[in-house]
C-alpha positions in Angstrom: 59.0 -21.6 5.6 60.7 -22.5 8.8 60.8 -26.1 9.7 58.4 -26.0 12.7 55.9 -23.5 11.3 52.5 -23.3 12.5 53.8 -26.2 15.3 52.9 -26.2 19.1 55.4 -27.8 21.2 55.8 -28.6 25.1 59.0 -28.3 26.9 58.6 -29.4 30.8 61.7 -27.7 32.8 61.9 -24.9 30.0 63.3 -22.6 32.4 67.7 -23.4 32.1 69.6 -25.9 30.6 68.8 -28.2 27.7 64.8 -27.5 28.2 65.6 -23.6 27.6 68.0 -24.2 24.5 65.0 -26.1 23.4 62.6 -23.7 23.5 64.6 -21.0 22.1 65.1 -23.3 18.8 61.7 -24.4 18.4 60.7 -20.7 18.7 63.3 -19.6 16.0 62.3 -22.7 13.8 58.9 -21.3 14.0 56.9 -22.9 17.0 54.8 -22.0 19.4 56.4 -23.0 22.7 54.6 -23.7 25.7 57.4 -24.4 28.9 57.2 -25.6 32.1 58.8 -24.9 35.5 58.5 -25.1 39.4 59.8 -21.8 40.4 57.4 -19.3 39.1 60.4 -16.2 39.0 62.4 -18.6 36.9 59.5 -19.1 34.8 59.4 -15.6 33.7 63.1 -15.0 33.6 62.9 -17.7 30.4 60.1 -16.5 29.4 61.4 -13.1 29.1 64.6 -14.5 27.4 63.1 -16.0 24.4 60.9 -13.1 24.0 58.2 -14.0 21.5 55.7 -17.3 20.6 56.2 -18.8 24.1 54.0 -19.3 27.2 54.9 -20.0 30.8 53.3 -22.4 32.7 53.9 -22.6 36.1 53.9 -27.3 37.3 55.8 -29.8 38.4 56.0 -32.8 36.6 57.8 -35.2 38.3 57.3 -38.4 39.6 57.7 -36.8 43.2 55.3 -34.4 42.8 52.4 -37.5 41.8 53.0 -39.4 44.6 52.3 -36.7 46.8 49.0 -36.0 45.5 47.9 -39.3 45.1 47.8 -39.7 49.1 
């Protein structure tokens, strides 16, 4: 059994970089990934890259993007 079997995780800016190198290891350790991004054709891109138990969701989660909607 894999380390992270039957696991969900959550990896806000999934899409490049450390987030996406994330993901791909969770998923091969057995998780389900969800990932986050702002650009939805980025999104997909990583998506398509780590292929299987992974989900796309299309935010942003900064601390920019709150202060905006809370005017």
């Amino acid at each position: 059994m894999k380390k992270l079997e039957g696991k969900v995780a959550l990896v806000t800016g999934g899409t490049s970089g450390i987030g996406l190198a994330t993901a791909k290891r969770f998923v091969a350790e057995g998780a389900y990934v969800f990932i986050t991004g702002r650009r939805q054709t980025e999104l997909d891109a990583a998506v398509k890259e780590i292929g299987e138990k992974v989900t796309g969701v299309q935010s942003d989660v900064s601390c920019d993007s709150l202060k905006r909607e809370s005017r």
